[in-house]
Each structure stands twice: as structure tokens, then as C-alpha cells.
C-alpha positions in Angstrom: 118.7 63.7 86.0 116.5 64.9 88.2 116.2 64.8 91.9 113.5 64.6 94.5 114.1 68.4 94.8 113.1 69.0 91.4 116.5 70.4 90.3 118.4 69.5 87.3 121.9 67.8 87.4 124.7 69.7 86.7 126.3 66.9 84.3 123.3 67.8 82.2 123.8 71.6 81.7 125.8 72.7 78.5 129.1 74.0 79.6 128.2 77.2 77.6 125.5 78.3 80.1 128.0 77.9 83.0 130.2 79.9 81.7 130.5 83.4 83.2 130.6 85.4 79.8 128.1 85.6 77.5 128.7 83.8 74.4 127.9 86.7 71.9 129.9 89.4 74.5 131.7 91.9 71.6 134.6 93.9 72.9 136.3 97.2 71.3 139.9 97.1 70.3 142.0 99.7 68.9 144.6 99.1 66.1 147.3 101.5 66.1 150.7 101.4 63.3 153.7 102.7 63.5 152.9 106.3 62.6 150.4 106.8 65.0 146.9 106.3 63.4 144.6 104.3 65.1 141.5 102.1 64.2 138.7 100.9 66.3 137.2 97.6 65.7 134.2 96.0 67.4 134.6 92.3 68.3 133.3 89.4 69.2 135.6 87.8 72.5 135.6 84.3 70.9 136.1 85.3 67.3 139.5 84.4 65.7 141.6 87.8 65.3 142.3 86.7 61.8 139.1 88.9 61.1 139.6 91.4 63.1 143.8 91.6 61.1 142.1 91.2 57.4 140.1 94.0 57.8 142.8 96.5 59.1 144.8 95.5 56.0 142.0 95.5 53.6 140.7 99.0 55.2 144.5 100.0 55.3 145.3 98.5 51.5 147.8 96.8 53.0 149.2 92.6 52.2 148.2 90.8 55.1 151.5 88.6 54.9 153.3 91.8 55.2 151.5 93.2 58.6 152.6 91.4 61.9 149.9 92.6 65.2 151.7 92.7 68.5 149.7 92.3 71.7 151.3 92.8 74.9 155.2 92.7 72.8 153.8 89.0 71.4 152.6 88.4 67.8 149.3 87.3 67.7 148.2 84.4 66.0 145.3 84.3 63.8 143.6 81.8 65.4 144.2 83.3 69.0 140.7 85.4 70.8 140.6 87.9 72.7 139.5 85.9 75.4 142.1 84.0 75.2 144.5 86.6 75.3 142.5 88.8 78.3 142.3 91.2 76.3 139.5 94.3 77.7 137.6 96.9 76.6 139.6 99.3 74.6 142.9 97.4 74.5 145.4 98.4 72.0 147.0 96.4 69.5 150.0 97.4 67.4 150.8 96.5 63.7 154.4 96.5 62.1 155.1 96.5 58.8 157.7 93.4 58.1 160.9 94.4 56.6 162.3 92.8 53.9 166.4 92.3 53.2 169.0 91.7 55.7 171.3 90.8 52.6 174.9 90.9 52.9 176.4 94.1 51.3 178.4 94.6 48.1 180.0 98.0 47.4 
């Protein structure tokens, strides 16, 4: 709607363009396992980590139900973004191999 002014409602304007953020903003975050080698992947903050996790284990030759990525000590879900998370420039995220067994023991 438009007022006498000549300016534009603000019920009107896409929530997108109010946003602080650009949509498209990419962010660079490092990937680091447990023996001390680390990856760098470029980002975008609203993209679901899930792409960001199947490349590390496709780049790594790794099974992607076997990798777990820790943020901050919490396991990230693959539908979680950085933004979601906070995450900035250069943040570091861990992967952990999963461990299989935990059987009892038979001499």
C-alpha cells in the first residue's frame, strides 16, 4: 500500500529483503578429524550441512553413516545451517569416526 508520502508499506516487502544477511552470503569452514588434517569448505550460510558432510566423506573415502561432525561438542544434524548454528568465518568443525562393538566379552 502506498501512502501519501509515496513510501511503500512494510507488510508488502518480502521478509528476505529485511533481512540483515544477504541471501547468497557463503562462509569458509574448516573440517578437521581426529588425526589432525584439516579441510576447508566454502559455504553457503543457509545451505543444509548435509552437503558440506557428503563431500568430506566422499573427498575423505569415507561412509557417511560412519562419520559423526561435532560443532561446539554437539552433533550436527544434516539439515541444521550455519546460520542457524552462528557459525563465522573460519569456524572449525570436527569429525569422529563411529566405533563399532561394545559387546560383552568371552575369554
Amino acid at each position: 500500500m502506498v501512502s501519501s508520502s509515496g513510501t511503500i508499506s512494510a507488510s508488502f516487502v518480502s521478509k528476505r529483503s529485511r533481512s540483515p544477511e544477504t541471501p547468497h552470503q557463503k562462509i569458509t569452514l574448516k573440517v578437521k578429524n581426529q588425526q589432525g588434517a584439516e579441510d576447508l569448505y566454502k559455504i553457503g550460510a543457509h545451505a543444509h550441512l548435509k552437503k558440506l558432510m557428503s563431500a568430506y566423506c566422499m573427498k575423505r573415502n569415507l561412509d557417511y553413516g560412519s562419520v559423526r561432525f561435532v560443532y561446539n561438542g554437539r552433533e550436527i544434524k544434516a539439515r541444521q545451517t550455519p546460520a542457524q548454528l552462528k557459525m563465522e568465518e573460519e569456524d572449525e568443525i570436527c569429525s569422529v569416526m563411529e566405533l563399532g562393538g561394545g559387546g560383552p566379552y568371552t575369554p
